[in-house]
N, C-alpha and C positions, 0 to 999 in steps of 0.2 A: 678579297685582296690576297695575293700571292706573298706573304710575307719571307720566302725565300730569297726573295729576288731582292732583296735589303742587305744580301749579303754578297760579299767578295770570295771569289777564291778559294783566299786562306781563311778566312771563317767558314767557309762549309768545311772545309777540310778539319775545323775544330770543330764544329759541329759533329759530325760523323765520327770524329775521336769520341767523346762524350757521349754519345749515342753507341756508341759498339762497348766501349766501357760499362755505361749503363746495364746495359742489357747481361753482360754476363757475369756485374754483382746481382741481377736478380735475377739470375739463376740459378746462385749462387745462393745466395739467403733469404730468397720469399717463394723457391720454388713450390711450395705446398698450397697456394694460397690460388683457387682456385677460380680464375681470371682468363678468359679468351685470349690468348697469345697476338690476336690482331689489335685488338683493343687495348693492350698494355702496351705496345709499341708504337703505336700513333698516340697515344696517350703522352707515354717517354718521349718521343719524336717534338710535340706540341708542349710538351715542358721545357723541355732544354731550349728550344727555339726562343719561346718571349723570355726565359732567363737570357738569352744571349741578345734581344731585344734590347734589354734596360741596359745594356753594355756588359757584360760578364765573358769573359774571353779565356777563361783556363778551363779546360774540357775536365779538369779533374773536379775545380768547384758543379761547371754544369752539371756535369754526374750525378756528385752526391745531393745536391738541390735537387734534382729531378725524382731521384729516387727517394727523396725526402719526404717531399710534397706528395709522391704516387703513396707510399705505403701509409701516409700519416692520413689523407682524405681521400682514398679511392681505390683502397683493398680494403678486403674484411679484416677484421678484427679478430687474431687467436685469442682463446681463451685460454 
């Protein structure tokens, strides 16, 4: 199922705010953490989307949800 196709417009257009946001706090603060660049962007991409899913609409909440979720269950762990 093409779960894009759920949205309008102006939701991709907050999507991809959220999504470009995303992407350059973590490279900003988890650049060390060593993760496939393709795999952590379809990852972030597939996070923000079902958060926007359940009704969530401000690209800055998506964000930092997304990147919540990414570094709390799916990076490694600094010691």
């Amino acid at each position: 199922m093409n779960r894009i196709g759920h949205f309008g417009p102006d939701q991709i257009q907050i999507l991809q705010q959220a999504y470009h946001q995303a992407l350059h706090e973590l490279t900003e603060e988890t650049s060390d953490h060593v993760v496939p660049a393709r795999q952590v962007r379809r990852l972030l991409a597939r996070l923000i989307i079902e958060a926007a899913g359940k009704g969530q609409s401000d690209p800055q909440v998506l964000s930092e949800t997304a990147l919540k979720v990414l570094e709390s269950e799916h990076l490694p762990k600094g010691e």
